[in-house]
C-alpha positions as CSV (number, residue, x, y, z in Angstrom):
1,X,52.7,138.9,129.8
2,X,52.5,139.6,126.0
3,X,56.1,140.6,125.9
4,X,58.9,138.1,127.0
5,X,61.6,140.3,128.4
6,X,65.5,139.2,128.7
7,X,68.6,141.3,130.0
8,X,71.9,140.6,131.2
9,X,73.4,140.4,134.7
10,X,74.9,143.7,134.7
11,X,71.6,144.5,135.4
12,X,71.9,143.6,139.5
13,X,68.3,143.2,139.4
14,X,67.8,140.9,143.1
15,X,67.1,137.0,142.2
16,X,63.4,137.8,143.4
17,X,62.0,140.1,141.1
18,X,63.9,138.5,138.5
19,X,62.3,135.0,139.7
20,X,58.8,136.5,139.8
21,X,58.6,137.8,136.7
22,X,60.3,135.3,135.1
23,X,63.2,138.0,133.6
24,X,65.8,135.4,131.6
25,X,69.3,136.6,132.8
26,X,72.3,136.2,130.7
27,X,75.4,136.3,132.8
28,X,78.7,138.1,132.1
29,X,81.8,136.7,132.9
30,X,84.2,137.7,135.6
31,X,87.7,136.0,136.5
32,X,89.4,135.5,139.5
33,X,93.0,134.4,139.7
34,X,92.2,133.5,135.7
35,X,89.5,131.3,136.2
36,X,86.3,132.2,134.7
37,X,83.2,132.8,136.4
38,X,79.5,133.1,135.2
39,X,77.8,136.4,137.2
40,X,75.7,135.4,139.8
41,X,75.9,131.7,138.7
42,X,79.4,130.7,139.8
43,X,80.1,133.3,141.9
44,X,78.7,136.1,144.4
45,X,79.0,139.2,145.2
46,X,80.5,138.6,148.5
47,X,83.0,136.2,147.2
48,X,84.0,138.7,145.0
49,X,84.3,141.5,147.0
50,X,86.2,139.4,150.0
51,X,88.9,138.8,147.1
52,X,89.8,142.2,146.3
53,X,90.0,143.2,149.6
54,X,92.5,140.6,150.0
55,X,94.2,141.9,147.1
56,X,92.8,139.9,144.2
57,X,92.0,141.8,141.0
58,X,89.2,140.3,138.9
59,X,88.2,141.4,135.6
60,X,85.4,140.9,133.5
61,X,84.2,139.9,129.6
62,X,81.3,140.5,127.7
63,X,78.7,137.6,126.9
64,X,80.3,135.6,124.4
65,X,78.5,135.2,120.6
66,X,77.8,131.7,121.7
67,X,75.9,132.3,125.4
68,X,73.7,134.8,123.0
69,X,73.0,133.0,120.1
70,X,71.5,130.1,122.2
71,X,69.7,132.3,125.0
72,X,68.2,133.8,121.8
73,X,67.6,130.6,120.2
74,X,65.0,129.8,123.7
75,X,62.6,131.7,122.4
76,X,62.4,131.3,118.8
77,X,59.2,129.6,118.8
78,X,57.3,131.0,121.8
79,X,55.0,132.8,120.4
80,X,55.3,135.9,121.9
81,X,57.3,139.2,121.0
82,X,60.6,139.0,122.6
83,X,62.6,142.2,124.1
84,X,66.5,142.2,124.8
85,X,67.7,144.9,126.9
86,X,71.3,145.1,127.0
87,X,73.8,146.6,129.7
88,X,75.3,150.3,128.3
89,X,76.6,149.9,124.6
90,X,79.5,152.4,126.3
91,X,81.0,150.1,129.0
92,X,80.5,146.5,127.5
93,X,80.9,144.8,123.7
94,X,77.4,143.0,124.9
95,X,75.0,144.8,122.9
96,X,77.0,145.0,119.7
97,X,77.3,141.0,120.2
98,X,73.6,141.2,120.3
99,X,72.7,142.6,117.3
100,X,75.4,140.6,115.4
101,X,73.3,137.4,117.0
102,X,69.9,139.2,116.4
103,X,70.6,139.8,112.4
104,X,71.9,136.6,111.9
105,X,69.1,134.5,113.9
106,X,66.5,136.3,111.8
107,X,67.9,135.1,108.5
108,X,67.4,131.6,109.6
109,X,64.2,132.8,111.2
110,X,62.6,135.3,109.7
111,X,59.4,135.6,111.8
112,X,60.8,136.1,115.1
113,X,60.0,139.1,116.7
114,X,62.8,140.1,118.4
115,X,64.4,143.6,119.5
116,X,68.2,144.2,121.0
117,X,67.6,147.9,122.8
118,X,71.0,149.4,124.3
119,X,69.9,150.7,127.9
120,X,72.7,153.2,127.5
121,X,72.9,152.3,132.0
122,X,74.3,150.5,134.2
123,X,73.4,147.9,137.3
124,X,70.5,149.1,139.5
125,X,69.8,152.0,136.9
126,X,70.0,149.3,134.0
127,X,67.8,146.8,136.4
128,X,65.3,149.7,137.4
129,X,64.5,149.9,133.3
130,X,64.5,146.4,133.1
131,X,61.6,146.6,136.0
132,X,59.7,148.9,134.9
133,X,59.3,147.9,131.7
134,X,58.1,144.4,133.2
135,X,55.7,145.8,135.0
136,X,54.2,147.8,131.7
137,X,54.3,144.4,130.3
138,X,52.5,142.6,133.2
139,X,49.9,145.3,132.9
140,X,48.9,143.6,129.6
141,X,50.7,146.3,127.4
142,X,52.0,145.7,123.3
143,X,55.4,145.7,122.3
144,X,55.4,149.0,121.4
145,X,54.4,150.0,124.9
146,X,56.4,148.3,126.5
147,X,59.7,149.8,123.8
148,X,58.2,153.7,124.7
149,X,58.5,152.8,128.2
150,X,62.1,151.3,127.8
151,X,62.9,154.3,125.7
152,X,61.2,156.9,128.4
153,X,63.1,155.3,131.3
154,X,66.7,154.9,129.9
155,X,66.5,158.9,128.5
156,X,64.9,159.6,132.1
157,X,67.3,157.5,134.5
158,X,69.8,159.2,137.1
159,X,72.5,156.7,138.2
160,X,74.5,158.6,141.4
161,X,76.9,157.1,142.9
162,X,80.1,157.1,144.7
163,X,82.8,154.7,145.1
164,X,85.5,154.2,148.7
165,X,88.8,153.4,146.6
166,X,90.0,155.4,143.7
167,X,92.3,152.7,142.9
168,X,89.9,150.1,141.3
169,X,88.2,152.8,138.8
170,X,92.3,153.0,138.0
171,X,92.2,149.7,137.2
172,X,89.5,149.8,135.0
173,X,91.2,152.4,133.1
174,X,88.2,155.3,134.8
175,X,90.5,157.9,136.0
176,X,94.5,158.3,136.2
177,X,96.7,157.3,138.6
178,X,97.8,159.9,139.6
179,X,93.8,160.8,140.5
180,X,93.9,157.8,142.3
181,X,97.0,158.4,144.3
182,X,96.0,161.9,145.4
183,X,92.2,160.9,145.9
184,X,93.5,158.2,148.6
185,X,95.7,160.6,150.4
186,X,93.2,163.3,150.5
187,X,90.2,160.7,150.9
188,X,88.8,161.9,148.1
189,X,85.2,160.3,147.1
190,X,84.0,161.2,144.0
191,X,80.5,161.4,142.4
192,X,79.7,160.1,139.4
193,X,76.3,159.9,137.1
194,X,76.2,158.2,133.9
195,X,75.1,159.8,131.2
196,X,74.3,158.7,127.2
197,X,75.7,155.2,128.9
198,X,79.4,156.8,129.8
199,X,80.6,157.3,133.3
200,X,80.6,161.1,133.9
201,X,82.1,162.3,137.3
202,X,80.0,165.2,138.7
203,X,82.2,166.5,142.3
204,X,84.6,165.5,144.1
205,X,84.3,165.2,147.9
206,X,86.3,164.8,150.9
207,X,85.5,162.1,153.2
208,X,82.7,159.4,152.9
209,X,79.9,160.7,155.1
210,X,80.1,164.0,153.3
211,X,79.5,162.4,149.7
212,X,76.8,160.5,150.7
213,X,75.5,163.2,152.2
214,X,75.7,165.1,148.8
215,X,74.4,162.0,146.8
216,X,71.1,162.6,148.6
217,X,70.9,166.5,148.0
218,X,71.7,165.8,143.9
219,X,68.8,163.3,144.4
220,X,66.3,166.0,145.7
221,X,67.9,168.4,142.9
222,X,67.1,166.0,140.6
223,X,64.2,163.8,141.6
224,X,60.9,164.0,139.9
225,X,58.4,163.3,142.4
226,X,60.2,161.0,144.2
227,X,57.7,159.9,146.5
228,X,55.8,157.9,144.1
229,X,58.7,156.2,142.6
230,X,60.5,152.9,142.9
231,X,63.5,154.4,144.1
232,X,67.2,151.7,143.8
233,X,70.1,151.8,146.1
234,X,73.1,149.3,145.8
235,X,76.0,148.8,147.6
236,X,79.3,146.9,147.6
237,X,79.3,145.0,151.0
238,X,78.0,147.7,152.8
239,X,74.3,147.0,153.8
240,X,74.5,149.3,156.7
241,X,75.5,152.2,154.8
242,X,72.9,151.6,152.4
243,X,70.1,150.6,155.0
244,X,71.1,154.3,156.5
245,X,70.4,156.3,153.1
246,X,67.1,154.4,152.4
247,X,65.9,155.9,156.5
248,X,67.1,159.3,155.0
249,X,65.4,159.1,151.4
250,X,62.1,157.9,153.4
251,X,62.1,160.9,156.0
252,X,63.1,163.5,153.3
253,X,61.2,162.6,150.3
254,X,58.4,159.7,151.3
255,X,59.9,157.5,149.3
256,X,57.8,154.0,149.8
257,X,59.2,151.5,147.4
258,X,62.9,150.4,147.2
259,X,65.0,148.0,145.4
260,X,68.2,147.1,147.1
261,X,70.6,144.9,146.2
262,X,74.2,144.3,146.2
263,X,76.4,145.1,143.2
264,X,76.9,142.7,141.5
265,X,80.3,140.6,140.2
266,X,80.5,142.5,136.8
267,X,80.1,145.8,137.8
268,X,82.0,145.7,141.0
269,X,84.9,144.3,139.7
270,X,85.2,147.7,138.4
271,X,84.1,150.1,141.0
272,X,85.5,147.9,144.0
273,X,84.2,147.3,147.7
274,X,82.2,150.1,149.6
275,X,80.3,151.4,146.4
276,X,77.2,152.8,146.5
277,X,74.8,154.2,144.2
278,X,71.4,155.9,144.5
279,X,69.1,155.0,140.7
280,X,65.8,157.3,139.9
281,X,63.9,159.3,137.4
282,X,64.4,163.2,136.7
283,X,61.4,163.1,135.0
284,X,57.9,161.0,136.1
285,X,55.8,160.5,133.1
């Protein structure tokens, strides 16, 4: 590739894409009972989720100035444009640490060719711009090609997705608690988009099967040809649930091409076990 291309772990891309391509991965930080954890390094999804269903409650931090500056610092003299996309400038401090890092690495080095974009979306949605703009830049593409598609995909992406408990989007700080009391009683399960990198909740539905249900018909009201897309679904230790909406996104749209992945340790802290989120383009250039 002309292009070097590095993102962060709130990207949920799985290890093998990330492995093939050769994607550098800065981890965010999660802790657990205090103790800090590197994304996908020190911990896993599945340890994660097991300890909030016990109860735990993690949280999560940015990538420190530090973990930047010297994942930067890598690439300073290979030769070769390099392209930081960064999880949603909305939910994380990461990209604003970025450019801080970015500004001051070029006055010490001047000729590197570096560029901090905010995605403006999150996990699979985020990962899905992250892929595609690989695979413009495994095609042989410039810079500047691969920036337009970056730029095409992150005003284009759809994130839909709906989480089981109420309570850890309370948390978070997402919705009140109140909302969160009444959505458990009433088993509320709310959808939510993210739009200009902000979570945005879009209905609120009663009972699991039925929002899931829903998530697919917003999909076909807002798909662009969806049949010739790479279509994401991720899930928060629930493979069966998510293995049953990729059989109905194949026999309803001919969908052939799928990412799937479990969410990973810095977004899930937030949104809790038994999310799951559809990603795809409104608009197929």
């Amino acid at each position: 590739m002309n292009v070097k291309i590095i993102t962060d772990s709130a990207c949920d891309l799985p290890d093998d894409i990330i492995n093939k391509y050769d994607i550098d991965v800065l981890p965010l930080i999660v802790y657990m009972n205090d103790k800090e954890y590197k994304d996908n390094v020190d911990v896993k999804p599945a340890e994660l989720f097991k300890y909030m269903r016990e109860g735990g409650i993690a949280k999560t931090a940015q990538a420190t100035y530090e973990s930047i500056d010297s994942m930067f610092r890598k690439y300073v003299d290979c030769g070769k444009p390099c392209i930081y996309i960064a999880f949603s400038s909305e939910l994380s401090g990461t990209y604003q640490t970025a450019k801080i890092v970015e500004q001051d690495i070029k006055e010490e080095y001047p000729d590197f060719d570096l560029t901090v974009i905010d995605s403006k979306a999150a996990s699979l949605g985020f990962g899905l711009i992250v892929y595609l703009s690989t695979l413009t830049a495994e095609d042989g593409a410039s810079k500047e090609e691969v920036i337009d598609r970056i730029l095409y995909c992150k005003k284009h992406m759809e994130h839909i997705f709906t989480v089981d408990d109420l309570e850890y989007l309370y948390r978070g700080g997402r919705v009140s608690k109140t909302a969160a009391v009444i959505g458990s009683v009433l088993h509320i399960k709310p959808i939510l988009d993210v739009e200009d990198g902000k979570l945005i909740p879009v209905e609120k539905v009663r009972g699991r099967k039925k929002s899931i249900n829903r998530m697919i018909d917003i999909v076909d009201e807002r798909g662009d040809r969806l049949g010739e897309q790479i279509v994401a679904i991720n899930h928060a230790d629930d493979m069966e649930t998510a293995l049953k909406v990729k059989a109905k996104l194949e026999e309803k749209f001919g969908i052939k091409e799928f990412v799937i992945r479990d969410v990973g340790c810095a977004i899930g802290a937030h949104s809790g076990p038994g999310t799951l989120s559809i990603f795809f383009l409104n608009k197929l250039d």
